[in-house]
N, C-alpha and C positions, 0 to 999 in steps of 0.2 A: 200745214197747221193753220187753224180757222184766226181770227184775231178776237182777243175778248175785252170788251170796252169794260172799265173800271168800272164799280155800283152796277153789276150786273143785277137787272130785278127780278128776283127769284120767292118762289112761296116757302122750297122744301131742298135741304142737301142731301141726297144717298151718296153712303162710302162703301167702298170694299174695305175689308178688313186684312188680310193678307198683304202685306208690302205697301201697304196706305197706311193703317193705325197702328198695327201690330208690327213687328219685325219678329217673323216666328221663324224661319226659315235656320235659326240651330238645332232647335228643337228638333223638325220635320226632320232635318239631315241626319240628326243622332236616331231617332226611331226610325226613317228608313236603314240606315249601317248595320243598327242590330237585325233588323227582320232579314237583310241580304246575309249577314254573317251567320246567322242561325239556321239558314238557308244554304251552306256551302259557297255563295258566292261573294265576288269581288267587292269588297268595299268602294262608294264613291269616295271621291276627298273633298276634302272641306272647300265648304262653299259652292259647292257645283250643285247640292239640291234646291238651294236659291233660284237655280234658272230653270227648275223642273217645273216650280208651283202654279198652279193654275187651270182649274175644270175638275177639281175633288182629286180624292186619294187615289180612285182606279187608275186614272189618266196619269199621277204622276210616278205610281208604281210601274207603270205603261213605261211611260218615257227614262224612266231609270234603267230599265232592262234592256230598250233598246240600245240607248249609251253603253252600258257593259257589254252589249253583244249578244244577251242571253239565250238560247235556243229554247223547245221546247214552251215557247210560250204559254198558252190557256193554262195548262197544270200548274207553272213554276210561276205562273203572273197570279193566280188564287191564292196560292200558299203563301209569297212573297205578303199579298196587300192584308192576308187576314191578320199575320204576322205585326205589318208597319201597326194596323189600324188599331192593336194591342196595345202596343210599346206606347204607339203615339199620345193613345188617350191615357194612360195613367202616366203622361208624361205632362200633360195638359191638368190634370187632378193634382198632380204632387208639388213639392214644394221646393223642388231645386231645378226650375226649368228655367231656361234662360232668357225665353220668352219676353219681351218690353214694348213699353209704346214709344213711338217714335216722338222723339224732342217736339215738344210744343202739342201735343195730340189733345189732353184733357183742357188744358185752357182754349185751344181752339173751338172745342164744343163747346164749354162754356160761354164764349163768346156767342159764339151762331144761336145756343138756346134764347141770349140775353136781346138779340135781334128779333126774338118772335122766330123763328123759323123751325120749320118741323126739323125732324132728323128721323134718317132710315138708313139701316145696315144690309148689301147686298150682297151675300157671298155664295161662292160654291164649296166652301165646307160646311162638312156636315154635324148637325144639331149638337152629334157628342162630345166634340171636339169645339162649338162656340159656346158651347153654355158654360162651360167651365172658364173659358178664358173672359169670358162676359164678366163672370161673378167676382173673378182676381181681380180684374181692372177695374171696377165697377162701370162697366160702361154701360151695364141695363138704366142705369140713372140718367142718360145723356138722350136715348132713343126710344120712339116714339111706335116704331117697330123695325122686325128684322125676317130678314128673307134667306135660308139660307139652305145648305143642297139638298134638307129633306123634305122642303117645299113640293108638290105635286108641280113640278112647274119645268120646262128644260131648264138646261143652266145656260149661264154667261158662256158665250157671244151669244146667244140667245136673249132677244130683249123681253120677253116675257117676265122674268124677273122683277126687273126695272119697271116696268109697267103696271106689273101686282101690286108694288109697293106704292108706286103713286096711287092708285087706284085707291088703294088702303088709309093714306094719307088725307084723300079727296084734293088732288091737285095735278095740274096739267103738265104733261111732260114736257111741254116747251118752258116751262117756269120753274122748273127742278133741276137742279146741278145734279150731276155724276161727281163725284170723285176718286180716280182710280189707279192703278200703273203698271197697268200692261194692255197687250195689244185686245185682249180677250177683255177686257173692259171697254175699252175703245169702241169695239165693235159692236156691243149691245147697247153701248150710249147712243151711238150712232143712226143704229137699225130702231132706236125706240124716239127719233125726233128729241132728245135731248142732251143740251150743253153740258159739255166734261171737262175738267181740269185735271191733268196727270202729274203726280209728284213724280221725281226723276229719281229718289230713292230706291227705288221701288224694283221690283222681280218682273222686270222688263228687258230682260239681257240683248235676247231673240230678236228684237225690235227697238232700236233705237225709241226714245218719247218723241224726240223729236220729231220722228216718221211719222207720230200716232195724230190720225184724226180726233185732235183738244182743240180747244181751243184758248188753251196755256199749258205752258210745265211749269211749276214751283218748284223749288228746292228745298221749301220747309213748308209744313201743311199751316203754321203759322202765315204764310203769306195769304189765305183764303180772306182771313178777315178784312185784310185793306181790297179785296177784290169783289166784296160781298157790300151791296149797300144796304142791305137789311130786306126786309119783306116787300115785294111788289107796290107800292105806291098806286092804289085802282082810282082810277080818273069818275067822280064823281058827273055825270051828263048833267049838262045846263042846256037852257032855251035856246039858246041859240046854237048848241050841238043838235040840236031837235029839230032845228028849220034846214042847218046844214045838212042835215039827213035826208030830209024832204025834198032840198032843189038836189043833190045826188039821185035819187028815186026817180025825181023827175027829168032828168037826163039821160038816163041811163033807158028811161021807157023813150024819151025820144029818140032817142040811137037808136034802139030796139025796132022803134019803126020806121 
């Protein structure tokens, strides 16, 4: 793990939504049980599709199957996902899901918006499944934009993502926080030259935080803001950064010869 100096100067924060703001993972787990039990097969138990989440529905109806053992994959892996991707969205649309933000989520934006800082959401679920849980939470109010699996874009560990968003933003990936929690966030933080904080919450079973190239773990996403000195501070050039320029120029051409 990298060390991350307090009053980090940053322009813009990108978050994952899965296991960072949201704790959706009863939801996911109750709509993949029915699409498996409607299917003939094995129920997971609770809790265990916690450690599936991450790289959209395919990958985690993928990885459920593997865990039960299941044969016959391509056929029983379509039926399974078109099934979850059913249940899951009018599980996301209705009104007794169990779905929440994690303690301290909406004042922690509130805080980062109050610092001037941009905000951008960067997920690999997909549109049908965040618009809705957008609208519940109102979290379309906090962000500035959002990236998420129906992007024309690869997904996370994929740092294209991250990259669109700054792009979109207009701000440099070295001055843009990540924050995320898991190893597949990690990785796109990493591959995209920018600093990540990983909450230890989070649907990172697989991989200890600790392992994760951050350069911090928190335990509440409340902790960002004493870690956050607000927006980059840009150094206004005076005359005498102007002549230091000059005898540098000038040195640098005498080496040169």
């Amino acid at each position: 793990m990298q060390v991350m100096p307090r009053n980090l100067p940053i322009d813009a924060v990108l978050f994952d939504l899965d296991g960072t703001l949201l704790h959706t993972s009863p939801d996911i787990g109750n709509a993949l049980n029915r699409a498996l039990a409607e299917n003939g097969l094995p129920l997971l138990a609770p809790g265990v599709a916690q450690t599936l989440i991450g790289g959209g529905s395919e990958i985690l109806v993928d990885r459920a199957l593997t865990l039960l053992g299941v044969e016959s994959r391509p056929a029983t892996l379509d039926l399974v996902l078109r099934r979850y991707e059913s249940c899951y969205h009018q599980i996301c649309r209705g009104e007794d899901q169990l779905t929440q933000p994690y303690p301290g989520a909406e004042a922690t934006l509130d805080s980062l918006r109050g610092m001037g800082l941009k905000l951008g959401l960067v997920t690999n679920k997909e549109t049908r499944f965040v618009d809705p849980l957008m609208w519940r939470f109102g979290l379309q109010a906090w962000f500035d934009m959002v990236v998420d699996g129906n992007a024309r874009l690869p997904r996370k560990p994929d740092p294209e993502p991250l990259l669109h968003a700054c792009e979109a933003l207009g701000v440099d990936p070295a001055h843009t926080l990540f924050v995320g929690d898991s190893v597949t966030d990690a990785l796109a933080a990493q591959a995209a030259g920018m600093p990540m904080v990983c909450v230890s919450y989070g649907y990172s079973s697989d991989h200890p935080v600790t392992e994760l190239p951050c350069m911090r773990v928190i335990d509440s996403i409340g902790e960002l803001t004493e870690l956050i000195g607000g927006p980059r501070k840009w150094h206004r050039p005076t005359r005498g950064d102007h002549a230091a320029a000059g005898m540098d120029m000038q040195m640098h051409s005498h080496l040169a010869n």
